[in-house]
MARSEDREN-393263 format. One line per 8 residues: number of its first residue (from 1); their letters; for each residue y, z, x of C-alpha. Coordinates in nm, 2 decimals. Each point is the difference from the previous one (the first is absolute). Layout:
# MARSEDREN-393263
NUM> a> Y/Z/X; ...
***
This chain:
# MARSEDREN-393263
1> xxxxxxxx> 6.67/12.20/-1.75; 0.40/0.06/-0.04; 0.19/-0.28/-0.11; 0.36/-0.05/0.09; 0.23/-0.20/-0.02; -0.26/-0.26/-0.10; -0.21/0.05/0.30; -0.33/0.20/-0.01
9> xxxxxxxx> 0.04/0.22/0.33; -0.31/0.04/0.16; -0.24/0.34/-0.09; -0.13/0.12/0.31; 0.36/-0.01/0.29; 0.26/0.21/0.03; 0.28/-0.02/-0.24; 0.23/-0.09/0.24
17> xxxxxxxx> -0.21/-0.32/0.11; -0.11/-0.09/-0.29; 0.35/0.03/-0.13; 0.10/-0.30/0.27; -0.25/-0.22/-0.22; 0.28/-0.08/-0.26; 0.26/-0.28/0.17; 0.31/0.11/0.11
25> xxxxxxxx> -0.11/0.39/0.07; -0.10/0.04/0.36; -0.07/0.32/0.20; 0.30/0.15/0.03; 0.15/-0.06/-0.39; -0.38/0.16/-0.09; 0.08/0.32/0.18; 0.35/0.00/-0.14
33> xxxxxxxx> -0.13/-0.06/-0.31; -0.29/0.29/0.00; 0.24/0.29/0.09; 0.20/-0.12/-0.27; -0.27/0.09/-0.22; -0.09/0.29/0.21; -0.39/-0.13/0.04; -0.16/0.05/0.30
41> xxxxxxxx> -0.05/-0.32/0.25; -0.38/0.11/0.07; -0.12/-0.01/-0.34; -0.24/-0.28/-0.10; 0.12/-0.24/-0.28; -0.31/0.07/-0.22; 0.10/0.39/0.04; 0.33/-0.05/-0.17
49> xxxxxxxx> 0.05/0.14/-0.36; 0.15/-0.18/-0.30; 0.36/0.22/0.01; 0.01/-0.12/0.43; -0.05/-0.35/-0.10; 0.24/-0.05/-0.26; 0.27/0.17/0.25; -0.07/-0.23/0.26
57> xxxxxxxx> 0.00/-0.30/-0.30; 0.40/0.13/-0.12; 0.08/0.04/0.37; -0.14/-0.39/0.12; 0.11/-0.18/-0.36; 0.36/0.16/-0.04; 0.14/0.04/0.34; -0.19/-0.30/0.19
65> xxxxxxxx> -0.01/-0.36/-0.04; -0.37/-0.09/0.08; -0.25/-0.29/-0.06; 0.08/-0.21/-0.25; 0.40/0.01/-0.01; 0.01/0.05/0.38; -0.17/-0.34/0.04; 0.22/-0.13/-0.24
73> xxxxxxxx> 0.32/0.09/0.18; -0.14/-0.09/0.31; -0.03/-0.35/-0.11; 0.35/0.00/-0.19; 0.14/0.09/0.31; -0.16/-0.28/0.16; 0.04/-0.25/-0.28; 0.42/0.13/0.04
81> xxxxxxxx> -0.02/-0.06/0.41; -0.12/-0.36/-0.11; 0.23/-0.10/-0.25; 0.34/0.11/0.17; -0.17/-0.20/0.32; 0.05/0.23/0.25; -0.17/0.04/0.34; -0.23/0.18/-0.13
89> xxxxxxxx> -0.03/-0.18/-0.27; -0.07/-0.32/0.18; -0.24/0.16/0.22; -0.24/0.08/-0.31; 0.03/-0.35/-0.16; -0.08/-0.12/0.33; -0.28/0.26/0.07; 0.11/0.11/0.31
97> xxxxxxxx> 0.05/0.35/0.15; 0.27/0.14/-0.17; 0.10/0.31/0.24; 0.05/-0.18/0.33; -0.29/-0.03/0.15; -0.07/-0.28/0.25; -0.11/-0.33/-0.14; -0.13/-0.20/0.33
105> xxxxxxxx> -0.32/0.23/0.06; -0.07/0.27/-0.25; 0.02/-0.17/-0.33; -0.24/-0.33/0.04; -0.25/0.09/-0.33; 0.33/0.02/-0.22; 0.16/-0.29/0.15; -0.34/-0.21/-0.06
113> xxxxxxxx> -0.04/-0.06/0.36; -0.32/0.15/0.07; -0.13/-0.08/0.39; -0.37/0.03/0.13; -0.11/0.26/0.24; -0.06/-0.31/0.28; 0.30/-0.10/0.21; 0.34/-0.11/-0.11
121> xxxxxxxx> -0.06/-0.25/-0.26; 0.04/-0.35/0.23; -0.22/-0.20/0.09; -0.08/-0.09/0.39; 0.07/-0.29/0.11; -0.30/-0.26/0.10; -0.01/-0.05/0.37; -0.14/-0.32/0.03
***
């Protein structure tokens, strides 16, 4: 099982899908990726030979930012928005949608306001 960039790739897929197994490469940056390091996008993982690994290992760890420090920018960047107090910013502290998406339908499970299935949420007057 090839290991890179921390990640055990999976044995028996393509190299191309099991390169989208490591966080931050998806399909298209795995293609770009393989014909950087002139390997074929049909050949299993488990096919791959020591000198095609450690080409796609330079390629990933020197010119990519991937797992680990991606995540870790990814929440600076986040942590930045907050502190400066932004919109954006706000809208995280909050934990509301950030990128404009309507709040007064779609977003009820991150707002906490979770409704049954059954009706509207009143209860029917008592005709008496």
């Amino acid at each position: 099982m090839p290991r890179i960039a921390g990640i055990d790739i999976p044995e028996n897929k393509n190299i191309n899908i099991a390169l989208t197994y490591i966080y931050g490469i998806g399909n298209s940056m795995s293609e770009k990726i393989l014909k950087e390091a002139k390997i074929d996008v049909a050949v299993k993982s488990g096919k791959l030979s020591a000198d095609e690994v450690n080409r796609l290992r330079d390629i990933i760890e020197k010119r990519y930012q991937v797992e680990g420090a991606l995540r870790q920018s990814k929440i600076m960047n986040i942590k930045r928005l907050k502190e400066i107090k932004c919109y954006r910013g706000v809208r995280h502290i909050k934990g509301l949608p950030v990128r404009g998406q309507r709040t007064k339908t779609n977003t009820r499970t991150i707002r906490g306001n979770v409704r049954k299935t059954m009706g509207s949420g009143r209860r029917a007057v008592d005709k008496t």
